[in-house]
C-alpha positions in Angstrom: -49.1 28.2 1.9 -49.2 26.8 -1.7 -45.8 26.3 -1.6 -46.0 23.7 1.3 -49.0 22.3 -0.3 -47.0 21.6 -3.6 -43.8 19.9 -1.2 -46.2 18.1 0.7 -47.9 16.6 -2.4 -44.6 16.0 -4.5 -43.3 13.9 -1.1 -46.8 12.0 -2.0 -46.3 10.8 -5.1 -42.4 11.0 -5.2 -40.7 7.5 -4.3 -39.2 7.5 -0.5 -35.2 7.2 -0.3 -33.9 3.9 0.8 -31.3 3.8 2.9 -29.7 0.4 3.4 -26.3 -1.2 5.3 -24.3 -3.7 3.5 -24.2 -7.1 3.9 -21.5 -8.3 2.1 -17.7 -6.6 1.1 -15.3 -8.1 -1.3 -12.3 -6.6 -0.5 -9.2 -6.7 -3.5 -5.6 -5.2 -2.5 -6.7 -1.5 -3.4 -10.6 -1.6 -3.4 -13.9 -3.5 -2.0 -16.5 -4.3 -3.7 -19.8 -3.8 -1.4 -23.4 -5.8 -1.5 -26.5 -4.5 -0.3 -29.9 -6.3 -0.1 -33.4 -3.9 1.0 -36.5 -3.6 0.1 -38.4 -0.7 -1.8 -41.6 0.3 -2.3 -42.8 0.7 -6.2 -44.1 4.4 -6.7 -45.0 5.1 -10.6 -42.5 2.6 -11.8 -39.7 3.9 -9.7 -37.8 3.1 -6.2 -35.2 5.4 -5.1 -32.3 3.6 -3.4 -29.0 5.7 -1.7 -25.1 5.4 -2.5 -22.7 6.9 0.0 -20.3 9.2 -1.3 -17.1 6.8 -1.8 -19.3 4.7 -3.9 -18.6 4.6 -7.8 -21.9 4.9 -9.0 -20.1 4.1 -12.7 -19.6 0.4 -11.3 -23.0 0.0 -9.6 -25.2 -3.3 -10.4 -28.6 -3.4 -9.0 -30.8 -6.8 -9.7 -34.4 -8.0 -8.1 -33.7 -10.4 -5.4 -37.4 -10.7 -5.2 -40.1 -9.5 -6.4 -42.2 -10.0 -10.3 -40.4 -7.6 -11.9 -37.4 -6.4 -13.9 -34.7 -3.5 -13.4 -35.3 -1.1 -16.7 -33.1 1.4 -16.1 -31.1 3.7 -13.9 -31.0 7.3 -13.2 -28.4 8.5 -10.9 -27.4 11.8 -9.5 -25.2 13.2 -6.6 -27.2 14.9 -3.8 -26.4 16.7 -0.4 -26.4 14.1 2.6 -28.4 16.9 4.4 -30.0 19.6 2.0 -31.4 22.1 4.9 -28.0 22.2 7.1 -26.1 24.8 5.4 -28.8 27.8 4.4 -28.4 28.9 7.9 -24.1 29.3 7.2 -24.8 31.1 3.7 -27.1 33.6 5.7 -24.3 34.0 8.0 -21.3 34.1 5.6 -23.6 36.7 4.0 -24.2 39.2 6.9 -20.6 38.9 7.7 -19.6 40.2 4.3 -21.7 43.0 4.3 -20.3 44.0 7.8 -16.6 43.5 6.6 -17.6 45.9 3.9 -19.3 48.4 6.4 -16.3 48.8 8.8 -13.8 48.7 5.7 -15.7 51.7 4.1 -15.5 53.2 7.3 -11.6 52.4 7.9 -11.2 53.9 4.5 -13.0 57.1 5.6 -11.0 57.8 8.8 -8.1 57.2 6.9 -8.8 60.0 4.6 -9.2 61.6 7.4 -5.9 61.1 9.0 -4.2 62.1 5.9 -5.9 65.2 5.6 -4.8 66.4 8.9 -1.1 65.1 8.3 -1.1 67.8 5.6 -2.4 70.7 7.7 1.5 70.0 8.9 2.9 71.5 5.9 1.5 74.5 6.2 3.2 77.8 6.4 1.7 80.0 9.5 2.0 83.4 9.8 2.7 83.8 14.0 3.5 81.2 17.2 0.1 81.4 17.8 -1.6 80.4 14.7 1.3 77.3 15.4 -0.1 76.9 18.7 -4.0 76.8 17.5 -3.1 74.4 14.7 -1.5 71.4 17.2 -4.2 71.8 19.9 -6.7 71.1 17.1 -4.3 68.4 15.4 -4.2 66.6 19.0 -7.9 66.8 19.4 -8.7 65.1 15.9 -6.3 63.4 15.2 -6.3 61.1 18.3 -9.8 60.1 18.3 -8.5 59.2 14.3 -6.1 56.8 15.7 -8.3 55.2 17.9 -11.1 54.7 15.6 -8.7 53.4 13.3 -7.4 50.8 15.8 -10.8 49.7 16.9 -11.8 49.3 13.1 -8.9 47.1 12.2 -8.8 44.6 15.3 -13.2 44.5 14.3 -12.2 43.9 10.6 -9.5 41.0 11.9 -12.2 39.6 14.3 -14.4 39.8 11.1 -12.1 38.0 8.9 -11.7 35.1 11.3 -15.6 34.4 11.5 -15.9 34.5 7.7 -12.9 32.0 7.1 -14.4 29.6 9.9 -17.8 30.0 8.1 -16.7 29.4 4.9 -14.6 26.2 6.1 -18.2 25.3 7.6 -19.9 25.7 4.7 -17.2 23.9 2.4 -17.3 21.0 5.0 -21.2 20.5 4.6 -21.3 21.0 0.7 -17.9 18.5 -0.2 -17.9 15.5 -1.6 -17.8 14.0 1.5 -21.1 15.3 2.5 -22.8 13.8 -0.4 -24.2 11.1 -1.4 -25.5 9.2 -5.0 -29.5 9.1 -5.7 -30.3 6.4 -7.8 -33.8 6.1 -9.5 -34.1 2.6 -10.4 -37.2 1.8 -13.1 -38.7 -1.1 -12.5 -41.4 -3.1 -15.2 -45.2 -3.1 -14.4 -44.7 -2.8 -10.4 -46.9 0.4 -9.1 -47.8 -0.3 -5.3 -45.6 -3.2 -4.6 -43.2 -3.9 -2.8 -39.5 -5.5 -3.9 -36.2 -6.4 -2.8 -33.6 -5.1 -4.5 -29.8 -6.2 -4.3 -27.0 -4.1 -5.7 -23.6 -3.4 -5.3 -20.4 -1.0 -6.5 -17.2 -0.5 -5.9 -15.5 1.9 -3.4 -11.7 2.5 -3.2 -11.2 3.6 0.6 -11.0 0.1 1.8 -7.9 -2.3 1.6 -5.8 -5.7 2.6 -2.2 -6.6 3.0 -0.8 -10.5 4.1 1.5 -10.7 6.6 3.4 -13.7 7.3 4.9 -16.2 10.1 7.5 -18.4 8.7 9.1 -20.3 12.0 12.2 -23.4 10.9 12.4 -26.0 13.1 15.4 -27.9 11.5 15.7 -30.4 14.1 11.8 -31.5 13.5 12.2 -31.1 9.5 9.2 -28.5 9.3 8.6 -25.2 8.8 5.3 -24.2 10.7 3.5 -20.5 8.9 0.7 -18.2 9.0 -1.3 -16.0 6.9 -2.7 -13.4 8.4 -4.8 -10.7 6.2 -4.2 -7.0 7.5 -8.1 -5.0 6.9 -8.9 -1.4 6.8 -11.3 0.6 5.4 -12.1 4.7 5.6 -15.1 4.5 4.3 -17.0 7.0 6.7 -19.7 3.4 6.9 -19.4 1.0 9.8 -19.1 -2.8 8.3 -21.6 -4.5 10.8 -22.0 -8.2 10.2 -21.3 -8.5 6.4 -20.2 -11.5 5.4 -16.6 -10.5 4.5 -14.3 -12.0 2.2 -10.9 -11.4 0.4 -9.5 -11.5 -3.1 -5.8 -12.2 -3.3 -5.5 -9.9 -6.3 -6.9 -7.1 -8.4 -9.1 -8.6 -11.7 -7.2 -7.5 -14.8 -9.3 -7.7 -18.1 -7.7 -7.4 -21.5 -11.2 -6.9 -23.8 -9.5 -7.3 -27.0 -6.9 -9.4 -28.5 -3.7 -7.2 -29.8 -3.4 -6.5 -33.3 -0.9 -8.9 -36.1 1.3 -7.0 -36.9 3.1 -6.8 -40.2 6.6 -8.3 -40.3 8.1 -7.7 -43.0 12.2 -8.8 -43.8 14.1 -6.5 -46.4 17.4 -5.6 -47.0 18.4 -2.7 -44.8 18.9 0.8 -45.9 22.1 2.4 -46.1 22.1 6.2 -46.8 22.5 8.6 -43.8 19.7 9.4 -41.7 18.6 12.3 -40.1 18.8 11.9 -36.6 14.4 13.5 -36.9 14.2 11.1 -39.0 16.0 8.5 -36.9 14.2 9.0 -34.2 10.5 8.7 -36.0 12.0 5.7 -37.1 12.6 4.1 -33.6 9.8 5.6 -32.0 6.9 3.4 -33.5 9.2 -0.1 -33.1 9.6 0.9 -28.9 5.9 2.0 -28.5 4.9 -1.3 -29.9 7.2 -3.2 -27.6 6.1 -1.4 -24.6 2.4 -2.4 -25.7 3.3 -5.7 -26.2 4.6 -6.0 -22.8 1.7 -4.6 -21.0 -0.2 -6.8 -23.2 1.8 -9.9 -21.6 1.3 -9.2 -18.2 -2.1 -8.4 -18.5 -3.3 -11.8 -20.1 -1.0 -13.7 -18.2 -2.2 -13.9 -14.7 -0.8 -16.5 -12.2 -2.5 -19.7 -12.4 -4.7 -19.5 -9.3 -7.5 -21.7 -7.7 -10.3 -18.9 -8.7 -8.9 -18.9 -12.4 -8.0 -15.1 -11.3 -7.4 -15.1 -7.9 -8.4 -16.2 -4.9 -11.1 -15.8 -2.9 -11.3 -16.2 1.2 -14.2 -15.9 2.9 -14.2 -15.3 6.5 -17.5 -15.4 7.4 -19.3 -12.9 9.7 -17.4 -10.3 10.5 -17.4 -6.6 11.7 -14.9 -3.7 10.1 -15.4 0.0 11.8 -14.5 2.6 9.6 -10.8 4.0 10.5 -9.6 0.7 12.4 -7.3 -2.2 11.4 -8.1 -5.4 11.7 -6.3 -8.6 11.5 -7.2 -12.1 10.4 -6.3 -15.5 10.7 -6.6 -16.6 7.1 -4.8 -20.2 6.8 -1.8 -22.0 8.9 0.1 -25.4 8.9 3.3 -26.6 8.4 5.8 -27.8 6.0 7.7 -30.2 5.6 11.5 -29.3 4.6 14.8 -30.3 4.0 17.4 -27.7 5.9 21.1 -27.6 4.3 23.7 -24.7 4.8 24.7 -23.0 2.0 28.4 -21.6 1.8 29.7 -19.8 -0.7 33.4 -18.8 1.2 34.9 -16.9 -1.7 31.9 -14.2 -1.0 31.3 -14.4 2.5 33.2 -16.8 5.2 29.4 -17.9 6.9 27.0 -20.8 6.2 23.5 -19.5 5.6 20.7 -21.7 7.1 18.3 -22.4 3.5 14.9 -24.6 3.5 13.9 -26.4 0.5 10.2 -27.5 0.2 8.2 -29.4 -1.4 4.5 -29.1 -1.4 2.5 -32.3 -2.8 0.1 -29.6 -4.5 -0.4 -25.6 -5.2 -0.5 -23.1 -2.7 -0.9 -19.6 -4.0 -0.5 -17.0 -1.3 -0.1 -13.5 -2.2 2.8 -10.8 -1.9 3.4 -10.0 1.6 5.5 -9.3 4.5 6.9 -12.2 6.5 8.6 -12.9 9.6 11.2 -15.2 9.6 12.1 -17.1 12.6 14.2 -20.3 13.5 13.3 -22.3 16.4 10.9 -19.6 17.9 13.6 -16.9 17.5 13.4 -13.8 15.4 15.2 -13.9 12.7 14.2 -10.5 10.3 11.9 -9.8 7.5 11.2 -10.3 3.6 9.3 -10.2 1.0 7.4 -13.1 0.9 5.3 -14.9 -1.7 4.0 -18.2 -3.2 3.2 -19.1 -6.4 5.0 -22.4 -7.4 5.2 -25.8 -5.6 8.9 -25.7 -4.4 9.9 -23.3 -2.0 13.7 -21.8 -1.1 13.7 -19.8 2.4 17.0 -18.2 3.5 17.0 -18.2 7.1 20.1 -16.3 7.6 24.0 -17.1 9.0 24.6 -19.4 11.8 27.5 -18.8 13.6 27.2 -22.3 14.8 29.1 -23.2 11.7 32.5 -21.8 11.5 34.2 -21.3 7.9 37.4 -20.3 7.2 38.8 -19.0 4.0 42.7 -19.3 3.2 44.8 -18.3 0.1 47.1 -21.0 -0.5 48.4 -19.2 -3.7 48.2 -16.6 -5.6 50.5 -16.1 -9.0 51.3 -14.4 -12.0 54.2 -16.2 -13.9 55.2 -15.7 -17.7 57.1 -18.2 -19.8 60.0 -18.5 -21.3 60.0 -19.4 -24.6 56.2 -18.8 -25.7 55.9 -15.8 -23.9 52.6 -16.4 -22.5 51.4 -15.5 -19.1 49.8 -18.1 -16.8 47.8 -17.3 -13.7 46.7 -19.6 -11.1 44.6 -19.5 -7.9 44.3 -22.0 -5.4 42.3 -21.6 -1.9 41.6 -23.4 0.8 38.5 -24.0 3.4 37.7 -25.2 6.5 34.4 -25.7 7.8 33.5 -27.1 11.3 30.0 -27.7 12.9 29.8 -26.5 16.3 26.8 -27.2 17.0 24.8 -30.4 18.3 23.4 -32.0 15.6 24.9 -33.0 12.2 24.1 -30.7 9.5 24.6 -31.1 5.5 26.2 -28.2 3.5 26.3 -27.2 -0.2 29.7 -25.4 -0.8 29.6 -23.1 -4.2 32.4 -21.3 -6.6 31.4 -19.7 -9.6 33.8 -21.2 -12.4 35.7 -18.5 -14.4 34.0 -17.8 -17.8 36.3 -17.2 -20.3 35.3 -14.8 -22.9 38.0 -14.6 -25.4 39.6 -17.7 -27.2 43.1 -16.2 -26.7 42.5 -17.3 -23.1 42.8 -20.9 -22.0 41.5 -22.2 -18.7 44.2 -25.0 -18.5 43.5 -26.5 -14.8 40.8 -27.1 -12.1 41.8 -28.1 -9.2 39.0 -29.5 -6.7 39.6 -32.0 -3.5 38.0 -33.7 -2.2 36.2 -34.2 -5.7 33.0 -31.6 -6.5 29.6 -33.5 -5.9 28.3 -31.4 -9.2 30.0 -29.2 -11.9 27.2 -26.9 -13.8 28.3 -26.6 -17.5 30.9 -24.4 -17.2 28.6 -22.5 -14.5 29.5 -23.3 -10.9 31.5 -25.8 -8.5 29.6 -27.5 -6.1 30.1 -30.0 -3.2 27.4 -31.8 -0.6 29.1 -32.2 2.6 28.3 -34.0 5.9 29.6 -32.7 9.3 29.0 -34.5 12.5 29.0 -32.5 15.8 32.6 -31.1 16.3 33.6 -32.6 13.4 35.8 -30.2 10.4 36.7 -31.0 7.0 38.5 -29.3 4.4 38.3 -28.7 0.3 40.0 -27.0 -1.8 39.5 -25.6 -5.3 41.5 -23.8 -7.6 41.8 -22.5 -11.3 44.5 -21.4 -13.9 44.7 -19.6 -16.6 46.9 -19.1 -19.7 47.1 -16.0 -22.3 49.8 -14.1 -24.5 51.9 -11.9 -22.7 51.1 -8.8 -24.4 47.2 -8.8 -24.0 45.7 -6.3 -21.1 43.5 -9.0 -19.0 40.7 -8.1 -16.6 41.4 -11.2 -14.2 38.1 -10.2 -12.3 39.6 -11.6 -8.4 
């Protein structure tokens, strides 16, 4: 009796637990970040406010929405959801271990038995009879032995199996997932009243992915897309009616500033090196490179409207725990310049390319995006924005027919000098097939010559290239009517002693 007098007053004086629902979830790529507003009532200084289990209590933030008063402090521990549910198991778990002991001891017993009576076997008997006596007693012990042991064993098995599902019981109601976070927040000079509290922390069971629509419409000049943001969160916690909203990337913080380090420029040693030493040696330079590096890419984010990233809110919205959900983030459409891109040494097609040009930034994340011209699919790629112009591939059109013909081919050496001249010369034909003119962009990668023993001594291009890159490529801007074909061709050679081993690389 005093000991429910002593619970009843502790419940009394001890601060209630609140239980609240969120109203707002910032979810990142890997993570959310979840708001809860309620209000608390003000026992001896303290409310008690309750964290599910996924939360991070290490990341929790808890401020007075209303109320005269001020957060002083936080005491957090990790509780069972349900503290009462489980003594009932451990009481079974219990009884079933003593009875698995009972019916072993007794298995161990008639075992003893068993092997006592095995022995009486080996015996030497002095007449038939005595032989006679000793197997009509063998058959009337020993049997019942058998069958006692058989009943024990299928009872132990039957035992076993209760005590496994038991213990998986009990395991289930006493995990982590069963539990929950107790926070004690301290609140200044507010006995008796009541305050709202908002707070929040992050969770790691919820996440977002972009997907992508990317349709071409050469013939209209545009390219029309989507963003869709791909939801889901396995949180155990229905998302009812928060106000939802979506960061394009995870916030990276680099505290503090990396280090100057010395540089100092001597003359270099020359005596022999162990390779211990050696390897000391290196170690340090490619540590601090590597450090450097992460260093880079951590203070270096893309330049984004939130400074960061991005923010999206999509307003009221409801997530279930264990469901995906798609949403319309942003559409519109582009406007684009289409060419076909031939490059007929590699491949004899023309691959459908859209340039863009946005008038302003854009960012959208890293994503998956379906490609499609004119309505049809098309495949998928990697897809992001993060820059003004834009380059799509859309794939081969057999529309446009190229064809790829070795006009020659030799390997000739001189007379007099000695030296060895190679030359190439190719020819292509490209037609348009389809209904509508089209511009191309033809490409050859000039030969880059990386000895001065070797002299490129001819180019040959016709019609004339519309652009030659440094050294770097050949390129030609074509126009091709419907049905109508034209030709080019292009060509190289090359000149180089006679007795030096050349990789001619085609």
């Amino acid at each position: 009796m005093r000991k429910i007098l002593a619970i009843l007053f502790f419940l009394s004086v001890a601060p209630a637990v609140t239980l609240a629902a969120p109203t707002e979830v910032l979810i990142f790529p890997a993570g959310a970040i979840v708001t809860e507003v309620t209000n608390v009532s003000v026992t001896n200084g303290e409310a008690v406010i309750s964290l599910p289990s996924v939360a991070n209590p290490q990341t929790l933030m808890v401020s007075v929405e209303r109320g005269a008063t001020a957060v002083t402090g936080l005491r957090i521990d990790s509780i069972l959801a349900d503290e009462g549910d489980f003594s009932g198991l451990r009481e079974q778990l219990k009884a079933e271990q003593k009875r698995l002991e009972s019916v072993q001891d007794k298995k161990q017993t008639q075992a003893l038995s068993l092997a006592y009576w095995q022995n009486q076997k080996e015996q030497k008997f002095e007449s038939v009879e005595a032989v006679q006596k000793m197997g009509t007693l063998l058959t009337q012990t020993v049997g019942p032995i058998f069958a006692a042991l058989t009943r024990l064993g299928r009872e132990e098995n039957e035992i076993l199996t209760t005590i496994k599902e038991l213990e998986r019981q009990l395991h289930q109601k006493t995990s982590r997932q069963n539990r929950e976070w107790r926070v004690v927040v301290g609140l200044q000079e507010s006995d008796g009243k009541t305050v709202v509290l908002r707070y929040r922390y992050r969770v790691h069971n919820a996440s977002w992915s972009s997907e992508y629509l990317l349709d071409a419409h050469p013939l209209e000049k545009q390219v029309l897309w989507s963003w869709i943001g791909v939801v889901s969160q396995s949180t155990g916690i229905d998302w009812t009616d928060v106000r939802l909203k979506l960061a394009t990337r995870e916030p990276v913080f680099t505290l503090s500033p990396p280090a100057l380090n010395p540089w100092v420029i001597r003359e270099a040693q020359t005596w022999p090196m162990t390779r211990a030493k050696a390897q000391r040696a290196v170690a340090p330079e490619m540590t601090m490179a590597d450090s450097l590096e992460m260093v880079e890419e951590a203070v270096a984010p893309s330049r984004q409207q939130g400074g960061l990233f991005d923010i999206y809110d999509l307003g009221k919205q409801t997530v279930r725990a264990g469901e995906n959900y798609r949403f319309d983030i942003r559409k519109g459409e582009w406007k684009a310049a289409f060419t076909y891109l031939v490059r007929p040494i590699q491949s004899p097609q023309a691959f459908l390319t859209a340039q863009v040009e946005l008038p302003e930034l854009q960012p959208l994340p890293a994503g998956q995006a379906n490609i499609m011209v004119d309505g049809v699919y098309i495949g998928q790629k990697d897809f992001s924005l993060h820059k003004k112009n834009i380059e799509l591939a859309l794939g081969n059109d057999p529309g446009i027919a190229v064809r790829l013909f070795n006009e020659r081919e030799t390997d000739e050496t001189g007379l007099i000098n000695k030296d060895k001249v190679q030359s190439w010369l190719w020819r292509v034909e490209i037609s348009n097939n389809k209904s509508l003119p089209v511009e191309l962009h033809v490409e050859d990668v000039f030969p880059r010559i990386e000895d001065k023993r070797i002299e490129l001594t001819k180019v040959v291009a016709v019609p004339k290239v519309s652009r030659r890159e440094k050294g770097n490529k050949l390129e030609w801007d074509i126009n091709l009517q419907p049905g109508q074909s034209k030709q080019l061709e292009f060509g190289y050679r090359v000149k180089y002693p006679a007795d030096m081993n050349v990789i001619l690389g085609r």
